[in-house]
C-alpha positions in Angstrom: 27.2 -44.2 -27.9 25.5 -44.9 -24.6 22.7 -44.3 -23.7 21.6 -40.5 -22.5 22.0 -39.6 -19.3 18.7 -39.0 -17.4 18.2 -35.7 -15.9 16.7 -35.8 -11.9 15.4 -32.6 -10.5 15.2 -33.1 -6.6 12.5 -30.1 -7.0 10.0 -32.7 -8.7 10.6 -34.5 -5.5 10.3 -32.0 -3.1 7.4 -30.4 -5.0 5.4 -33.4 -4.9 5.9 -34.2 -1.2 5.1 -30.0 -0.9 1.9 -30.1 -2.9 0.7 -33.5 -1.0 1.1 -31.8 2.4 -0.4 -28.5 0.9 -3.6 -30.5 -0.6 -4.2 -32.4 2.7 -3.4 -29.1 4.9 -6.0 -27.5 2.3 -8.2 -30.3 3.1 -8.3 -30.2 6.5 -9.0 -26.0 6.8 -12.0 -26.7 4.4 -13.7 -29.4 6.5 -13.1 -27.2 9.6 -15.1 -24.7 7.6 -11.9 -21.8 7.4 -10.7 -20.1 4.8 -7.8 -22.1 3.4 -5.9 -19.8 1.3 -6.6 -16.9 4.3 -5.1 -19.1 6.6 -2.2 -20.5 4.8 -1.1 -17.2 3.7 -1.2 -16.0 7.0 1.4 -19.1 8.3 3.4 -18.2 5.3 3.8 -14.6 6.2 4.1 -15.2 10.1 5.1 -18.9 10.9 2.4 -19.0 13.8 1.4 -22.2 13.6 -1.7 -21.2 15.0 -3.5 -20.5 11.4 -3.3 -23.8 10.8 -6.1 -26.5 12.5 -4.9 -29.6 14.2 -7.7 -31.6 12.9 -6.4 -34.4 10.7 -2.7 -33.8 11.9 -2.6 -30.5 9.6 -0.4 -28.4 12.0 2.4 -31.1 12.4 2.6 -31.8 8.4 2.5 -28.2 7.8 5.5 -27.3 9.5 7.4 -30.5 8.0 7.8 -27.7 5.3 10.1 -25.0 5.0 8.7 -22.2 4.2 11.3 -21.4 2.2 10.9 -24.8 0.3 7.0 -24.4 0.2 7.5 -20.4 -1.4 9.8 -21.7 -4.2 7.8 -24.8 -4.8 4.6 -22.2 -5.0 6.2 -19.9 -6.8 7.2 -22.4 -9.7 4.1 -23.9 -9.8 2.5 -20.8 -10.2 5.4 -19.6 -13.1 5.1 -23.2 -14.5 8.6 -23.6 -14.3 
């Protein structure tokens, strides 16, 4: 027999890249003294791009994401799945 075949999730991928951008975005709301999780919530739920701060390029990285992607990659991380 061979040897087994490797299983690749694209999600692992995606979910890294996703939790980088999250972490820096995090980041970058801190140092501006905001509430992070207020004010990526409030992105989530209304795509203004405006709850999130331009310092440190957080704005453009942020909306590199879908928000679809970043819900499902939040939502399995959260479920541990």
């Amino acid at each position: 027999m061979g040897e087994p075949t490797a299983i690749f999730s694209i999600h692992d991928e995606k979910d890294d890249e996703i939790r980088d951008i999250v972490q820096q975005v995090y980041a970058a709301l801190k140092e501006k003294g905001y509430n992070p999780v207020n004010q990526m919530v409030g992105y989530i739920l209304s795509e203004d791009p405006t709850y999130i701060t331009t310092h440190k390029g957080a704005r453009s990285l942020i909306r590199k994401i879908d928000r679809y992607d970043l819900l499902q990659a939040l939502l399995r991380s959260y479920l541990n799945v």
